[in-house]
C-alpha positions in Angstrom: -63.2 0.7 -218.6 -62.4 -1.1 -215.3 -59.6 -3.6 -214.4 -62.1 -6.3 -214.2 -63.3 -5.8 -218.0 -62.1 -9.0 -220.1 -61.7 -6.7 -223.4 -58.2 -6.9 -224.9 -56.6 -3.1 -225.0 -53.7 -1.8 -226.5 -51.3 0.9 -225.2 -52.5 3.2 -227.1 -55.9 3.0 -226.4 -55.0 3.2 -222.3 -52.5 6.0 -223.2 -55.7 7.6 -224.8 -57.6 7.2 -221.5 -54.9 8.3 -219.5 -54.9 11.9 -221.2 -57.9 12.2 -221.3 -58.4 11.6 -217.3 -55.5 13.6 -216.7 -55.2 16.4 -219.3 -52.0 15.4 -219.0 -49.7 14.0 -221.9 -46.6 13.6 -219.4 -48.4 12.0 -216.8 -50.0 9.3 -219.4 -47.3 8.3 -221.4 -45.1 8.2 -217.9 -47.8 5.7 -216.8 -47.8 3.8 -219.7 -43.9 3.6 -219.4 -44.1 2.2 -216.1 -46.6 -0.3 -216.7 -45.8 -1.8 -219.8 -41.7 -1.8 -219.9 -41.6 0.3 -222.9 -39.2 3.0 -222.3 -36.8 5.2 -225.3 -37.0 3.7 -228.7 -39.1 0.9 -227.6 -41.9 2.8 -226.8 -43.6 4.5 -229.9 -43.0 0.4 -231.1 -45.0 -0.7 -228.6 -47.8 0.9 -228.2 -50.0 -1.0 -230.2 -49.2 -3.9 -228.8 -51.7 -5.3 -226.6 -51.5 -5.3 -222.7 -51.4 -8.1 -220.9 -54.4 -8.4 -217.9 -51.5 -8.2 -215.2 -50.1 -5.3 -217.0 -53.5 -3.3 -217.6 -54.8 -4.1 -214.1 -51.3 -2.2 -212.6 -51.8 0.8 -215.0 -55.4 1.1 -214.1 -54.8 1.1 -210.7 -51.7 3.6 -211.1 -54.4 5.9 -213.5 -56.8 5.9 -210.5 -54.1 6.7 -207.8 -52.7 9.9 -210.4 -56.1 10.9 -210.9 -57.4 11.4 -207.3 -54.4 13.7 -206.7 -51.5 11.4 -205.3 -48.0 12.6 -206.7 -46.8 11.1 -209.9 -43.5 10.4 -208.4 -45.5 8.3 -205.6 -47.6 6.4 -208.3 -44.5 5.1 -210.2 -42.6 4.6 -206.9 -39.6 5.7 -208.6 -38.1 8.9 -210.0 -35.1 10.2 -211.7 -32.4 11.8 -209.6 -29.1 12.8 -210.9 -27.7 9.7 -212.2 -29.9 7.6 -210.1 -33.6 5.7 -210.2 -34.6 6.4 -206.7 -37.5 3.9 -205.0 -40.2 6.8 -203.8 -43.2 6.2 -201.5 -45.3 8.4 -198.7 -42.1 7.8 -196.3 -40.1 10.3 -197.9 -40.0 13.6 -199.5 -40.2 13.5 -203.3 -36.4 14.7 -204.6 -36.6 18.0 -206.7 -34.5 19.5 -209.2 -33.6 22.2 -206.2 -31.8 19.1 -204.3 -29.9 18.0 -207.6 -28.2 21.5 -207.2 -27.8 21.2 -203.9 -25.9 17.7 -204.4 -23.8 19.6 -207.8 -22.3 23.0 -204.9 -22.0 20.4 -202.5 -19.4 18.2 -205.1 -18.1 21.4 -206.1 -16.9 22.4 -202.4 -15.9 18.8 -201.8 -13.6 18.8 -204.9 -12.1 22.5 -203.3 -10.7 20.7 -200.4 -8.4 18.7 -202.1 -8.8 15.4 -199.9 -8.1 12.3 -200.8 -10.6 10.6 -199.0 -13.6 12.7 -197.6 -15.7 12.0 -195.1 -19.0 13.5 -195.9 -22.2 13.7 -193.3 -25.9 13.5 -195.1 -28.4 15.1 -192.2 -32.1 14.1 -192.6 -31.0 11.7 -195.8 -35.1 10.7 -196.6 -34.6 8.4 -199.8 -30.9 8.5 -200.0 -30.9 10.3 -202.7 -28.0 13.2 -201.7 -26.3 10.2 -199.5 -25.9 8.2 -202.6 -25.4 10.6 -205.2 -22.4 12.4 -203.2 -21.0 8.4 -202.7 -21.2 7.6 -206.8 -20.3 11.1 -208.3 -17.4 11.7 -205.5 -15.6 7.9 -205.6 -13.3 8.4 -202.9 -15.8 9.6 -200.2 -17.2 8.2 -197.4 -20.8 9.1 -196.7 -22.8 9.0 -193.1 -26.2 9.9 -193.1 -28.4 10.0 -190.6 -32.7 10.3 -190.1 -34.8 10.7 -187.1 -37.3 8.9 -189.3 -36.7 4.8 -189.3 -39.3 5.0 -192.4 -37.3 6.9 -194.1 -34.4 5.1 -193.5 -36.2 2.0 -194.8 -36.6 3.7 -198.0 -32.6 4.8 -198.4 -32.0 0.9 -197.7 -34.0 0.3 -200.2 -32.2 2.8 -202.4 -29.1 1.6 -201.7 -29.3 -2.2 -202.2 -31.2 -1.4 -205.7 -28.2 1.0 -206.6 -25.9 -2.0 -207.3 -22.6 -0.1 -207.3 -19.7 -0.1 -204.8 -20.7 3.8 -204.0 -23.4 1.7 -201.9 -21.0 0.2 -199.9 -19.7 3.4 -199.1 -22.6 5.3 -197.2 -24.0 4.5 -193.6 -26.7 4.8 -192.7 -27.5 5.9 -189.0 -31.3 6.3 -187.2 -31.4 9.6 -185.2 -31.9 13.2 -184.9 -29.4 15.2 -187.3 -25.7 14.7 -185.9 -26.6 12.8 -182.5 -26.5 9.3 -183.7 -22.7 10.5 -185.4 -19.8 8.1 -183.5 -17.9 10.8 -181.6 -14.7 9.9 -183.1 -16.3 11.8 -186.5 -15.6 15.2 -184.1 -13.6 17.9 -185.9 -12.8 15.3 -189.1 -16.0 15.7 -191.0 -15.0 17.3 -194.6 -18.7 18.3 -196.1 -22.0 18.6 -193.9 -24.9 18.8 -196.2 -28.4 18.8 -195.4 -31.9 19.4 -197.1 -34.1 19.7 -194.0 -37.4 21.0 -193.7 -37.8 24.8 -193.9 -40.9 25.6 -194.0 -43.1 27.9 -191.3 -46.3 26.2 -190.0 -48.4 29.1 -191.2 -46.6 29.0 -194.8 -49.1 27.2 -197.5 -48.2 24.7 -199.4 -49.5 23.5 -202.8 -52.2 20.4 -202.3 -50.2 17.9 -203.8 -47.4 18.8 -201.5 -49.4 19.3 -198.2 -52.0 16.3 -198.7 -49.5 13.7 -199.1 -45.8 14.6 -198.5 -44.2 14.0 -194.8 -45.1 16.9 -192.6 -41.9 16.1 -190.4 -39.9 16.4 -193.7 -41.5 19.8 -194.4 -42.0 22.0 -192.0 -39.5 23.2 -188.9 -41.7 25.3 -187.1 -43.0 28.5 -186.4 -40.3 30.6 -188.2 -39.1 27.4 -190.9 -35.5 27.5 -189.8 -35.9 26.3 -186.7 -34.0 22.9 -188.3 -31.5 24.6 -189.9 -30.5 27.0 -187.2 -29.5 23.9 -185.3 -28.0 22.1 -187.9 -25.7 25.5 -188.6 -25.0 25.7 -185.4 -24.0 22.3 -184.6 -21.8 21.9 -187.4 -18.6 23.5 -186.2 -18.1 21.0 -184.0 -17.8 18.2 -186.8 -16.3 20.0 -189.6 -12.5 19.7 -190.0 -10.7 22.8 -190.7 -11.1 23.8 -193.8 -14.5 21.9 -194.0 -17.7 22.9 -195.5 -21.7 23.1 -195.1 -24.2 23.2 -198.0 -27.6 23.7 -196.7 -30.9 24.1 -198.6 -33.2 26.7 -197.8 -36.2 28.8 -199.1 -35.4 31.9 -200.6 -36.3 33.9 -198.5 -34.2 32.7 -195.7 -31.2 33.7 -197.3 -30.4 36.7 -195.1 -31.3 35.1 -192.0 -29.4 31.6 -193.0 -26.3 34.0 -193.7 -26.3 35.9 -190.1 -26.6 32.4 -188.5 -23.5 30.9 -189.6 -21.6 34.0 -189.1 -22.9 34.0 -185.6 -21.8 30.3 -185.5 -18.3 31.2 -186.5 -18.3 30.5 -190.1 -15.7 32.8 -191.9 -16.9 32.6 -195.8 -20.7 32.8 -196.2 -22.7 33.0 -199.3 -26.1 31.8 -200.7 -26.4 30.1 -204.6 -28.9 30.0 -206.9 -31.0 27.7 -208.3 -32.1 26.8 -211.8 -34.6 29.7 -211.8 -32.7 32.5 -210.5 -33.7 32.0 -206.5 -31.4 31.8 -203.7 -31.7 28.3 -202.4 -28.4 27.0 -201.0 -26.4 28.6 -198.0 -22.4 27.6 -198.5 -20.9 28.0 -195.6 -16.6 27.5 -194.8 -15.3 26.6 -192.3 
């Protein structure tokens, strides 16, 4: 079957193909979601209803793109994120269920300030998708966040505009390397700093999927991996208001390393969370 065949398909027939190029039932039916509209309770209706040539031409083309290895997120162009349907492409990294923690420890140490109305910073924002979540769940707050890439920043624009709530309204968005592009006036009355930056060593392997198509700037740091967030820990004293807070992600097996930093760089209260599957993966650091 090819996109230029005349024959009239159904659904189920291309959610048929779709597992069976795949060996994936997820994958299919989240293709044939995304192509034909059908999504909850109207799906299982729909599926034997037959696909329009528009509509089969943009699922064959998504089937060919899933199948030679490009992320699912990437193929849809949007994903799931908290209570948000993010726009995804190449530009940024794809948001994990890791980040969605980091974004729930980051609310929690906002809500343990006790401020009326925070001023949070987002370092290295990508899609948007901590920015934005932070401005809807946290209704008071005002979000700055900042990326060295102007890609990515395209992409959180993007992300914003299509949220369509006043949380949008709420978050900047500022082109530059981590806190430089920060108006100085921010100094010393910054309530949360929260960052997902990359973290990953250039020698340190990476699945396919991840290392054939992700950013590289967005995933690796350098030699050691916390290259990124050794500045961004030690940088953040100067922002923070007192008490303030950082919330940083970071691999496992950072966590000692992460810790020592931040009590080099003056933090009093230092701990590492865990994630969903037991692994330490944010550094919470008080200021």
């Amino acid at each position: 079957m090819t996109s230029g065949d005349p024959v009239s398909t159904t659904w189920r027939e291309l959610l048929a193909l779709a597992e069976s190029r795949l060996g994936s039932k997820n994958d299919a039916r989240r293709l044939v979601e995304r192509a034909s509209g059908f999504e909850g309770g109207e799906y299982l209706a729909g599926l034997d209803e037959t696909a329009t040539p528009r509509t089969r031409d943009f699922f064959l083309r998504m089937l060919e793109r899933r199948a030679a290895g490009e992320p699912l997120q990437y193929v849809l162009g949007r994903w799931g994120f908290r209570r948000l349907d993010l726009f995804l492409d190449r530009r940024v990294l794809i948001p994990r269920p890791e980040t969605e923690m980091v974004v729930q420890v980051a609310l929690a140490e906002l809500a343990a300030l006790h401020v009326s109305r925070p001023t949070v910073v987002d370092l290295g924002t990508g899609s948007g998708a901590i920015a934005l979540s932070i401005a809807l769940e946290a209704p008071t707050s005002r979000v700055w966040a900042t990326d060295v890439s102007a890609d990515a920043l395209d992409v959180a624009r993007a992300n914003l505009a299509g949220a369509g709530t006043l949380a949008a309204t709420r978050v900047r968005l500022e082109h530059g390397s981590w806190f430089d592009p920060l108006p100085p006036l921010l100094r010393g009355h910054v309530h949360l700093v929260v960052a997902n930056p990359p973290y990953v060593g250039d020698d340190e392997e990476l699945p396919p999927e991840v290392e054939g198509w992700e950013p590289r700037a967005a995933l690796r740091s350098g030699p050691t991996g916390l290259e990124d967030v050794g500045r961004i820990v030690k940088e953040a004293p100067t922002w923070l208001s007192a008490p303030g807070a950082l919330v940083v992600e970071i691999a496992p097996h950072q966590a000692m390393a992460a810790c020592a930093m931040s009590e080099q760089a003056g933090f009093r209260e230092v701990e590492v969370r865990r994630d969903l599957t037991g692994r330490d993966r944010m550094l919470v650091a008080r200021w």
